[in-house]
N, C-alpha and C positions, 0 to 999 in steps of 0.2 A: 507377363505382357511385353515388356520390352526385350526379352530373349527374343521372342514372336517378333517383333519388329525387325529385330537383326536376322531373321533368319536361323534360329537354333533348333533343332528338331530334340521335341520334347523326349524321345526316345538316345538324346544324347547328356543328360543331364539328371538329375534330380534336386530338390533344396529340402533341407534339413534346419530345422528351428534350433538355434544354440540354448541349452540349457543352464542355468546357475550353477559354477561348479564342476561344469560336464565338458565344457569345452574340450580342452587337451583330450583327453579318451575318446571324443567326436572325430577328432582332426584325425588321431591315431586310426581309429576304423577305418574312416573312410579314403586315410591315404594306402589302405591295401587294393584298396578295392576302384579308387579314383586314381585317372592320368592327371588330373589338374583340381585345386580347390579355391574356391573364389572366396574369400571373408567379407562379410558385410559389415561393420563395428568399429571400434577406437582400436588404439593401441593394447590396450589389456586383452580386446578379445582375441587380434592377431597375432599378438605377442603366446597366448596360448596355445592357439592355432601352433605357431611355427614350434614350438616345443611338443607338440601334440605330432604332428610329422618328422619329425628329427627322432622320434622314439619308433616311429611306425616304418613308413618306406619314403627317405629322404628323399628321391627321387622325383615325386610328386609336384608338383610346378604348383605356386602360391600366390593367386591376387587378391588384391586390396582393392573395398568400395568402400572409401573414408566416410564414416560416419560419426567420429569420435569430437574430446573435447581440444587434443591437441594434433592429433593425426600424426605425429612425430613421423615415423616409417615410412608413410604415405607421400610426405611432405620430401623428404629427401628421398625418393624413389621416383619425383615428377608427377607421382599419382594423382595426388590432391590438387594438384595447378590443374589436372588433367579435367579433374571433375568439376574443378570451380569456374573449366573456361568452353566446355563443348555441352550440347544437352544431353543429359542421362545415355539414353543409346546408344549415342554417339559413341560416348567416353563409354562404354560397356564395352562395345565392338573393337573400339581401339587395344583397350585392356585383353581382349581373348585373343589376341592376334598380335599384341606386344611380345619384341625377343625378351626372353629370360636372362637373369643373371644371378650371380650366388650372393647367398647374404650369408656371415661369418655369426656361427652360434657360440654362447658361451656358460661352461658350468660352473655352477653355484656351489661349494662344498661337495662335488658330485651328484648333486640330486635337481637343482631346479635350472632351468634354461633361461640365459638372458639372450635378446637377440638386440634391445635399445640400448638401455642406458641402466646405471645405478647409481644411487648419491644416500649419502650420508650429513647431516647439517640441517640448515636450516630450510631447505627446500623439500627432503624428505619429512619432515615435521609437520609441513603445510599438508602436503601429500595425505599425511598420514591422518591430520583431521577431516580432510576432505574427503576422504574414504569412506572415514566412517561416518559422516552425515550423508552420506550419498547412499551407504545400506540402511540407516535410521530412517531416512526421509524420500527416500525412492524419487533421488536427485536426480537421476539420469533422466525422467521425464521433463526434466525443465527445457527451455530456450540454453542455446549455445551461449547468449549474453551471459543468463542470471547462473548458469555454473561458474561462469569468467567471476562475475561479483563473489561469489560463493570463496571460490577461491581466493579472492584478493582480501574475502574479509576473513580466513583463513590467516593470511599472510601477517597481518597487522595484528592478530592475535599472537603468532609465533617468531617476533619480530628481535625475541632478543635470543633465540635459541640457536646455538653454535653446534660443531662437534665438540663431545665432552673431553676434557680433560685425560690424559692418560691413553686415551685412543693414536692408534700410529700403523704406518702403512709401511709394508714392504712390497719391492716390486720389480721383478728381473728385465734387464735389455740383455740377451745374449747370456752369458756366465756374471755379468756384471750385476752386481743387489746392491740396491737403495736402499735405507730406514729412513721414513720422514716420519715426525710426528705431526698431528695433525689436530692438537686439542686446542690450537689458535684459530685454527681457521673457521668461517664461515659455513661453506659446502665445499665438499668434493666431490666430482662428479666425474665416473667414469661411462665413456661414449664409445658407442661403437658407431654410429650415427653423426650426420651433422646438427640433428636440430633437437631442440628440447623444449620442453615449455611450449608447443606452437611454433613461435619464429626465435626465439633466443639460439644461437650460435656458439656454446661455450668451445666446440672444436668444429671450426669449418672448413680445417682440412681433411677430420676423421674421412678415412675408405673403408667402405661397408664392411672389405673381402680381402684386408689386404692380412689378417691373420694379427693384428693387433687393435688392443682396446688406449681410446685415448683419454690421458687421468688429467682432468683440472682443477687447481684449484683456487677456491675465491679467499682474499685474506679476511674481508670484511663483510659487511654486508654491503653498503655504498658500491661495492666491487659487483655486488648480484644483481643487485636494483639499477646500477647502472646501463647491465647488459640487455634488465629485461624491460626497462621505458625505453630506450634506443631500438629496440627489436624495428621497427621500420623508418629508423633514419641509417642508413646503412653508412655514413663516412664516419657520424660520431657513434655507431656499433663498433664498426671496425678500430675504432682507436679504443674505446673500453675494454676489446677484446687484447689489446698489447701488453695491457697490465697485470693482466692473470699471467700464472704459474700452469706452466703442462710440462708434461712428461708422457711417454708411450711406453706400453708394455704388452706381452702375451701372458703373463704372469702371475698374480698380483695377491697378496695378503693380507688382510687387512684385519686388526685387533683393533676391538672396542670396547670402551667401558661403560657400563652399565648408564641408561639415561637417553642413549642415541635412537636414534629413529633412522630407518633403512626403505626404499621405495626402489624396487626396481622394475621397469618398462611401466612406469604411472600408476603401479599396485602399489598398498603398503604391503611390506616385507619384514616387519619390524622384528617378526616372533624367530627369526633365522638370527639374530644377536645375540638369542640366550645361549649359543655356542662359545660365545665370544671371538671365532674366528671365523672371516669366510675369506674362503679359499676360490679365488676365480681363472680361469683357464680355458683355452679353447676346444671345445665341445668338437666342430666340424660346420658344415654349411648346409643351406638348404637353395 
């Protein structure tokens, strides 16, 4: 209906229903055969999406109709401001007629594609219960609130859970290598993106394409919860955000010890630890 409104001739288009599981192989077909692919979903379904064309015909031009819990992508690509301020149509027509720009892919031990973010700590913990109540109880039907509540009661259950012990990161700028250990800290979170969480900020200088991923880290938890009640007082964000630890790299290695829990682009990932190493590196752009 609203293609028909903007004038889209049904003969230039089709839509395809995403399947559990089937996404990336959807995205992959249909980027041989499609000059453009529109995603309807959160971050997880477009995050598959964009790994799903990165294996098939790069080339393929990729939009976002944010329908998700945190929109992460969407949000730092102007998207979501797009669709929370014109009506549906509108913001449709703006979007098929938006100039393109690359966004910077990134491989996982060689095998899985990040294009958001990854974190290890006590935010991938949260993550990773909310996950799995949301395939238990077929969360995703709820109100945008009561996932928020879901989540935050989420939180307060995993409230004392850190990176474990013995966990440590290596990670190149240029010929130069860092070791930081990392079994103090809270979360780490590496960004390829400015936003996480919705509006939390942990790098808001990250550039989507500029060929590095940006690593932060929280020492405490005070340091996390800081960033994410502030998420709309933007002068006391901005000063929480001074107190973190970053670093950039294209690089990065990271060992961990048995006990951690892994999320990346708002999936859990946790079953890629039983390596004990992942190996992250830039894939190319879409």
């Amino acid at each position: 209906v609203f293609l028909d409104r903007i004038h889209v001739s049904k003969d230039h288009y089709c839509i395809e229903l995403t399947r559990v599981g089937q996404v990336q192989n959807q995205a992959q077909n249909l980027s041989r055969i499609a000059t453009s692919i529109v995603v309807i979903g959160g971050d997880g379904t477009v995050s598959d999406a964009i790994a799903g064309v990165s294996n098939g015909e790069p080339t393929t031009t990729i939009g976002i109709v944010p329908l998700g819990t945190a929109n992460d992508l969407a949000r730092t690509l102007n998207i979501n401001q797009l669709f929370n301020t014109k009506p549906f149509n509108k913001a449709l027509e703006h979007l098929l007629t938006a100039p393109n720009r690359l966004l910077d892919i990134w491989h996982i031990n060689g095998q899985r594609i990040m294009s958001n973010y990854l974190s290890l700590g006590f935010d991938a913990a949260v993550n990773a219960n909310f996950c799995r109540e949301r395939q238990d109880r077929n969360i995703s039907r709820r109100s945008l609130k009561k996932k928020k509540i879901a989540f935050c009661k989420h939180g307060i259950y995993r409230v004392s859970h850190n990176v474990r012990p013995g966990s440590y990161m290596c990670f190149w700028h240029g010929k130069k290598k860092q070791k930081i250990p990392l079994g103090s800290f809270c979360s780490v979170i590496l960004s390829n993106i400015k936003y996480y969480a919705s509006r939390i900020r942990p790098a808001p200088f990250a550039d989507d394409n500029d060929g590095f991923l940006n690593i932060t880290l929280f020492p405490t938890l005070p340091h996390y919860m800081g960033l994410f009640i502030t998420q709309k007082l933007s002068p006391i964000h901005r000063y929480c955000n001074r107190n973190l630890i970053r670093y950039f790299s294209n690089h990065i290695d990271i060992y961990s010890s048995p006990g951690n829990y892994l999320q990346i682009d708002g999936e859990d990932r946790t079953e890629l630890l039983q390596e004990g190493r992942l190996t992250i590196k830039k894939f190319g752009q879409v």
